[in-house]
C-alpha positions in Angstrom: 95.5 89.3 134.7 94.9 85.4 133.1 91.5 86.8 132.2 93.3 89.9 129.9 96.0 87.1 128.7 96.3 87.1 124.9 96.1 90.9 125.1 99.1 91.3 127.7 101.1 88.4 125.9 101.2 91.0 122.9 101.9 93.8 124.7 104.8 92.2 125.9 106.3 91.4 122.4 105.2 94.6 121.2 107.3 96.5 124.2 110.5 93.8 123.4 110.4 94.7 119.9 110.3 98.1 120.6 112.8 98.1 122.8 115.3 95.6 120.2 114.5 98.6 117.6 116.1 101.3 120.2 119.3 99.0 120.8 119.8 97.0 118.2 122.2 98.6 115.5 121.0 99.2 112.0 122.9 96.6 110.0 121.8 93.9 112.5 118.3 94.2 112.4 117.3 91.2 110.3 118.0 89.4 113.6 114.6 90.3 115.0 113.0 87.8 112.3 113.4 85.0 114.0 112.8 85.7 117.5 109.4 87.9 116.7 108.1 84.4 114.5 109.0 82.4 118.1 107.6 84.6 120.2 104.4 84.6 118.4 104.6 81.0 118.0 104.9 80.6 121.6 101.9 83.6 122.2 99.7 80.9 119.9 101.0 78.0 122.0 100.1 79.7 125.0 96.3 80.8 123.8 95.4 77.0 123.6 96.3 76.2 126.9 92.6 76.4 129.0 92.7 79.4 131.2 90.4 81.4 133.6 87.3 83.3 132.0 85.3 86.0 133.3 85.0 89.9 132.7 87.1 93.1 133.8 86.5 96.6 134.6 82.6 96.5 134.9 81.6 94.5 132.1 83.5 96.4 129.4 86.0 93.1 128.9 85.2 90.2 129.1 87.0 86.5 128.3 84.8 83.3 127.4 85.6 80.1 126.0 84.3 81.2 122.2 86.6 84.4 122.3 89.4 82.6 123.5 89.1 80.5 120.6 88.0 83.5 118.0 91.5 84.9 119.0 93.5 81.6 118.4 92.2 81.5 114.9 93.6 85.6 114.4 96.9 84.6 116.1 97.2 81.2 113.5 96.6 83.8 110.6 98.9 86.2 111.8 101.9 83.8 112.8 101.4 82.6 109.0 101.6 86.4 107.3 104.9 86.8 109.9 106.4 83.6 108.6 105.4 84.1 105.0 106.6 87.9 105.0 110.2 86.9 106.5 111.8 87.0 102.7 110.0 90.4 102.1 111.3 91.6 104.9 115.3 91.1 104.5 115.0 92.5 101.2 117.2 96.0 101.2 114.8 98.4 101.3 113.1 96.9 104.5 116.1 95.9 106.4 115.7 99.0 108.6 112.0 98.9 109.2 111.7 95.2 110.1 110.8 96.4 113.9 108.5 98.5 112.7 106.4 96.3 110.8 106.0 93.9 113.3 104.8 96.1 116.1 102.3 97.7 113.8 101.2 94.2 112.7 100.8 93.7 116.3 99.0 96.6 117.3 96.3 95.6 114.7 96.1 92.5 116.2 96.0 93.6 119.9 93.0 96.1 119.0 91.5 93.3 117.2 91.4 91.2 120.6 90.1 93.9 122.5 87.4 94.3 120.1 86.3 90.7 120.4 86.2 90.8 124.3 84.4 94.2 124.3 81.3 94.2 126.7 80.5 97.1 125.8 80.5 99.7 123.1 83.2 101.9 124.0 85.6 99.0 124.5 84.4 97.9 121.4 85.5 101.3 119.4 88.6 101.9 121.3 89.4 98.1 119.7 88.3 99.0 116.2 90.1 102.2 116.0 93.3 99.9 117.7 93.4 97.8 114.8 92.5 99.8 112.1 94.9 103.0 112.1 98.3 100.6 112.2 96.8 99.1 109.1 97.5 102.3 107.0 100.9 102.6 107.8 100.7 99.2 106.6 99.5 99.6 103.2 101.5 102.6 103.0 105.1 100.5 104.5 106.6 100.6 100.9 106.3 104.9 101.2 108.5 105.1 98.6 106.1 103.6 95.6 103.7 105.7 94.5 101.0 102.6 95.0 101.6 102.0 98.1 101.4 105.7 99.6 98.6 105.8 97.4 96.9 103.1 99.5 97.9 104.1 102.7 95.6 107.3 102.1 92.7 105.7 100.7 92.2 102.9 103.7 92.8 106.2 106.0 90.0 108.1 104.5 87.9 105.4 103.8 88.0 104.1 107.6 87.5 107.5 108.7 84.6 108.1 106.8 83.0 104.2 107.8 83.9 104.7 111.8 82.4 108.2 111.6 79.1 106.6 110.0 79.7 103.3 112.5 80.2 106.0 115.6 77.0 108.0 114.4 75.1 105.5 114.7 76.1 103.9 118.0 75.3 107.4 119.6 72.2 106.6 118.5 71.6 103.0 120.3 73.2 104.9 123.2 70.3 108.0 122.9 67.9 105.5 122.7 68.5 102.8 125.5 70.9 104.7 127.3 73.5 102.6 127.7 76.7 101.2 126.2 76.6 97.6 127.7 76.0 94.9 125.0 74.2 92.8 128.0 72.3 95.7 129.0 71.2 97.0 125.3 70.0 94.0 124.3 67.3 94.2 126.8 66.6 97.5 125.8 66.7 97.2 122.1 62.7 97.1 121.4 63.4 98.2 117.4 62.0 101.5 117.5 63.0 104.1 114.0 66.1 105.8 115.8 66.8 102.5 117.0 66.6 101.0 113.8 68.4 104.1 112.4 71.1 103.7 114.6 71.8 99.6 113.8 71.8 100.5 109.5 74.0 103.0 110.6 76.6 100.9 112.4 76.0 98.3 109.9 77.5 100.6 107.0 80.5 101.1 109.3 81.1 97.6 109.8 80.1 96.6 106.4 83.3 98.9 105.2 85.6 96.8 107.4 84.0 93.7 106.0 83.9 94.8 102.2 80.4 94.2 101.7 78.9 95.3 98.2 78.4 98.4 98.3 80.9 99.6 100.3 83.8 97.8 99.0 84.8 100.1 96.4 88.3 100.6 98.5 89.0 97.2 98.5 90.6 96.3 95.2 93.0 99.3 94.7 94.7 99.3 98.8 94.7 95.6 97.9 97.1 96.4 94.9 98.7 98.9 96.3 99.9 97.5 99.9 102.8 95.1 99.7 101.1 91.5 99.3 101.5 90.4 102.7 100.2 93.3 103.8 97.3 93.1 101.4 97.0 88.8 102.7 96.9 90.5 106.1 93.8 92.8 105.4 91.8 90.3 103.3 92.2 87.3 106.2 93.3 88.5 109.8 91.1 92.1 109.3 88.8 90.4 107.4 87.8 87.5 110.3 88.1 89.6 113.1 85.5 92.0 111.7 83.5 89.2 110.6 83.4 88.0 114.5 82.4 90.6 116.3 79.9 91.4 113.6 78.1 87.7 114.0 78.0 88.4 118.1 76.7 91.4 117.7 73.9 90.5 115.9 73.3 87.4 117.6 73.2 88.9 120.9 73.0 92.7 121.2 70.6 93.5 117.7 68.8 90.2 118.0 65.2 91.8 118.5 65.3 92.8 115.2 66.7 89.9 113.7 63.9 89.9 111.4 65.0 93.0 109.9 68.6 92.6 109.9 68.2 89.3 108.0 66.4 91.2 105.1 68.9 93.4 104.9 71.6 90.8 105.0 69.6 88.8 102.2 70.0 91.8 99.6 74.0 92.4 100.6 74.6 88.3 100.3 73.3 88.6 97.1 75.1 91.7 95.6 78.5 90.9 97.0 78.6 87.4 96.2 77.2 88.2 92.1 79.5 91.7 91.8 82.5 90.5 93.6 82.5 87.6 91.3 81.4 88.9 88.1 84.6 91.8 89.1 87.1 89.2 89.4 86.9 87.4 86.2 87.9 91.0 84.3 91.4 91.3 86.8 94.7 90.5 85.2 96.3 91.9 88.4 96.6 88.7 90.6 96.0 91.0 93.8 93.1 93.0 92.9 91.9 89.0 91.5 91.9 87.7 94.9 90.3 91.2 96.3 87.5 90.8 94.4 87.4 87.0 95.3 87.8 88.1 98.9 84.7 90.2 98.5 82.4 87.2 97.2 83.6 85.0 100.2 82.3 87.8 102.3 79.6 87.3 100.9 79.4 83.8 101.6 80.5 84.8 105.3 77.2 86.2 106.0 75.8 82.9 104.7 76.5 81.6 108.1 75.0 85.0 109.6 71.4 84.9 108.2 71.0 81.2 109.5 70.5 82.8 112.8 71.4 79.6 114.8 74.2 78.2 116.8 75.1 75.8 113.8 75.0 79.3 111.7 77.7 80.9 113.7 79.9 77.6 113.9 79.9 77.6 110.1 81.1 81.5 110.0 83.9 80.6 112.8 85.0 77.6 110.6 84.8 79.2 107.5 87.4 81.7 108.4 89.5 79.0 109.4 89.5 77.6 106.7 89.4 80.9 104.6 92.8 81.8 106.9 94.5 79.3 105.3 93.2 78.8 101.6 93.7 83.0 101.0 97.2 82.7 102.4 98.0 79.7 100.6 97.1 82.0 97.8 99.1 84.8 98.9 101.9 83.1 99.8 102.7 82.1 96.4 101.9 85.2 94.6 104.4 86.5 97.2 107.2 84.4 97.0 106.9 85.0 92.9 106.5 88.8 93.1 109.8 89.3 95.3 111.9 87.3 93.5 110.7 88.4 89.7 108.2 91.1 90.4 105.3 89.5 88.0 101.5 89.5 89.5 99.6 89.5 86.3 97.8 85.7 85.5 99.5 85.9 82.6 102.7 86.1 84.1 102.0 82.7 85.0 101.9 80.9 82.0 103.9 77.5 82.4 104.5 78.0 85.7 104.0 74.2 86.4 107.0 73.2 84.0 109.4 75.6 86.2 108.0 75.7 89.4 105.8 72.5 89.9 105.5 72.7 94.3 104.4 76.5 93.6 101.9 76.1 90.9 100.4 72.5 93.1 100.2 74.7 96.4 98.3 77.7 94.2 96.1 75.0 92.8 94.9 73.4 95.7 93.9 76.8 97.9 92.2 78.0 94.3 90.5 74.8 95.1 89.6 75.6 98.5 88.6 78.8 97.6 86.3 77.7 95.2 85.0 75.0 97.2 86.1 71.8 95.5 86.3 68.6 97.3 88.0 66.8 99.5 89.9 70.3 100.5 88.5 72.3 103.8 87.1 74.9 101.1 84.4 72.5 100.3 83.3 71.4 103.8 83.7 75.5 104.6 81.0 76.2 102.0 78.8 73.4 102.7 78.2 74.1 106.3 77.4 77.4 105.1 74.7 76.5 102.9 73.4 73.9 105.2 73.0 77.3 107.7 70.7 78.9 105.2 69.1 76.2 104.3 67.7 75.0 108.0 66.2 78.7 107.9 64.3 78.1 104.5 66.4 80.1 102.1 66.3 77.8 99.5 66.5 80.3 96.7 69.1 82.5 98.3 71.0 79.0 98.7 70.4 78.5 94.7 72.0 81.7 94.0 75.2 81.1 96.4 75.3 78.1 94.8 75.6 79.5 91.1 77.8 81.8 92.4 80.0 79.1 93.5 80.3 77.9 90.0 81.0 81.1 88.6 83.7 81.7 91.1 85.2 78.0 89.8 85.2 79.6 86.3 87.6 82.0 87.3 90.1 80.9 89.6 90.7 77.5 86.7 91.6 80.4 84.3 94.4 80.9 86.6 95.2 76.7 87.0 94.7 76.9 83.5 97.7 79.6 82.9 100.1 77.6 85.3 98.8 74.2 84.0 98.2 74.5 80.6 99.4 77.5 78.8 103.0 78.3 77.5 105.0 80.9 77.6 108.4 81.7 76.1 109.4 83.4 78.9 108.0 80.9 81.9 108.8 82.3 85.4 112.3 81.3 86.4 112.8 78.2 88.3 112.6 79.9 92.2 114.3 78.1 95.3 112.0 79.6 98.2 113.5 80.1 101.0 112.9 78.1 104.5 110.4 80.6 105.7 108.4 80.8 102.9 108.6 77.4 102.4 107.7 76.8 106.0 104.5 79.2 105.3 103.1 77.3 102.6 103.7 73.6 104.4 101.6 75.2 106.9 98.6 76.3 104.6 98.6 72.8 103.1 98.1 71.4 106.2 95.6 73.4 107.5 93.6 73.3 104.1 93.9 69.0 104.0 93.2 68.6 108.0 90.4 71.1 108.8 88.2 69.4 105.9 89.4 65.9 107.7 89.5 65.5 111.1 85.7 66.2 112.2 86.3 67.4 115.3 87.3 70.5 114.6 83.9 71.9 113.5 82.2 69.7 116.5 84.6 71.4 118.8 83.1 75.2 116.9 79.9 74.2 117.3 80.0 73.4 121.1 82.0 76.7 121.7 79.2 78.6 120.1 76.6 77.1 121.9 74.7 79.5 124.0 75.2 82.6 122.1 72.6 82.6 119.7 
């Protein structure tokens, strides 16, 4: 039971929760706010705390010291969108779905556990599919804006389609080695066409999940369309855990073709990095703006990837870290501003330092991070990430990320440069956040200033990853 932990620890909120939304009477259900952020601070809590490892039902779970970690990094990102959502939440039209939107935010992340401790395929899909149809009734939570519905059926469709591709191929791998176990596969795996077939296949599927260029057309219009901490949700929590299982994958089960799989991955760095950029610098919209920019630091993601090393799957475990909290640093404050005045265009935010000077500081400095600007985690993030590429002699590949990390600086100091610069005779109204909020944000500055400081973090990554590769 210790071994299944972080899965039955959510389980068990999910069932209270449900069980508060049967008995609880419909005027009192802003209640469950606070209780659902403390029981998933104490879930978190109780993730760190070392714990038995070892696999279940044949092989098809299994628990090791790097997934136990791999979830703690989902549950910190999660426990941020709950806090940071808490205002959203209590406005009049969501009063009465407040139950709801936790267990489906829940669900997600229970399927996304599973999916990390798969041994096997099947486990593996089962996990996907878990955390991937709660996510549409998600983007769709506001049913009543035409946006929002909008973007409910577009992730539905578009994650059919990519787990119909993902699933085609995997019946290959199965055809061909005749199994489903990642340990036995492997093995097996000698690279032959309908082999290799099978993997492009199952890449494309993943690659959806991960907005990789090009298929991330989906991306920037379910971003716009969800409600922003829904759309915070998709580009960090969904984002990661895909990102994850993707890296172990290929490290392990799909590593006799590594040679392959790395050309393929050189091309995608290239093209979602360049076109997610070059896409962001036309958006006004601030949420289709940080979809684009979530594309290109997929791109950078797979930095980690192609340095096929242990050192190369520390930096993708700490660059979602950090990612976790620079994006919903981001989010947060595009959030907090939406609610209360409704604005989301960059030039809404003309002045905004003069009215709201913590706001505009906190959007500055996860810009920052983004971007990859020292002394904030961002930089560190993207530096062990070149370094990765670089050890495997990908100097020119490292050139380009490198350009591309200028060009991305170009963009998000057009938005600095509205809140720092610019005026507006109609600034955004001074806005008092509110303690969650608030408490969101605090958190994101945090993480941003002491996972670029205190070394040990990325020495503690590194030796959890050792052995994989």
């Amino acid at each position: 039971m210790l071994i299944m932990r972080h899965e039955l620890l959510l389980i068990a909120i999910t069932v209270i929760l449900l069980l508060v939304e049967i008995f609880l009477p419909a005027d009192k259900k802003s209640r469950i706010i606070t209780p659902a952020i403390l029981l998933m601070t104490a879930v978190l809590i109780l993730g760190f705390i070392p714990g038995p490892t070892g696999i279940l039902f044949g092989g098809m779970y299994q628990t090791t010291a790097l997934t136990l970690m791999l979830k703690n990094i989902l549950n910190i990102g999660v426990l941020i969108v709950m806090i940071q959502s808490a205002d959203w939440l209590k406005k009049p039209e969501n009063k009465e779905k407040i139950s709801e939107y936790y267990i489906l935010m829940l669900s997600t992340l229970i399927g996304m556990q599973y999916m990390i401790s798969s041994g096997d395929f099947l486990m593996f899909y089962l996990g996907l599919e878990l955390a991937t149809i709660p996510l549409a009734a998600l983007a769709a939570f506001e049913r009543f804006k035409e946006k929002s519905a909008e973007a409910g059926v577009k992730l539905i469709f578009s994650s059919a389609l990519s787990s119909g591709i993902l699933l085609y191929g995997l019946s290959m791998v199965y055809g061909t080695t005749g199994t489903l176990y990642f340990a036995e596969v492997g093995p097996a795996f000698t690279g032959t066409p309908l082999q290799v077939l099978g993997f492009i296949f199952f890449f494309a599927g993943m690659a959806f999940k991960i907005s990789l260029v090009p298929f991330h057309l989906w991306t920037a219009d379910v971003y716009e369309g969800a409600p922003i901490n829904i759309t915070s949700y998709l580009s960090v929590v969904s984002k990661g855990a895909a990102a994850f299982i993707l890296t172990i994958l290929l490290f392990t089960v799909f590593s006799k073709i590594a040679l392959m799989w790395s050309n393929v991955l050189y091309i995608i760095i290239i093209l979602t990095i360049t076109l997610g950029n070059l896409f962001a610098i036309r958006q006004q919209n601030l949420k289709r703006f940080l979809a684009f920019s979530s594309i290109a630091q997929a791109g950078f993601i797979l930095l980690g990837i192609i340095g096929q090393s242990q050192y190369g799957m520390a930096t993708v475990i700490y660059f979602v870290l950090v990612y976790i909290f620079s994006n919903l640093g981001a989010f947060g404050v595009v959030a907090i501003i939406s609610n209360r005045s409704g604005l989301e265009t960059i030039n809404d935010y003309d002045g905004l330092y003069r009215t709201n000077p913590r706001l505009a500081m906190v959007m500055m400095l996860s810009l920052f991070s983004l971007a990859g600007i020292p002394p904030v985690a961002g930089f560190f993030g993207k530096f062990f990430l070149f370094a990765a590429a670089a050890n495997h002699g990908l100097y020119i590949l490292v050139l380009i990320a490198i350009i591309n990390t200028i060009i991305s600086l170009y963009y998000y100091l057009l938005v600095i440069k509205a809140m720092f610069l610019n005026r507006s005779d109609r600034p955004i109204p001074r806005i008092k956040s509110d303690f969650y909020s608030s408490l969101g944000l605090i958190l994101c500055l945090v993480g941003i200033f002491a996972i670029g400081i205190f070394s040990a973090v990325f020495e503690m990554i590194n030796g959890l990853s050792f052995g994989l590769y």
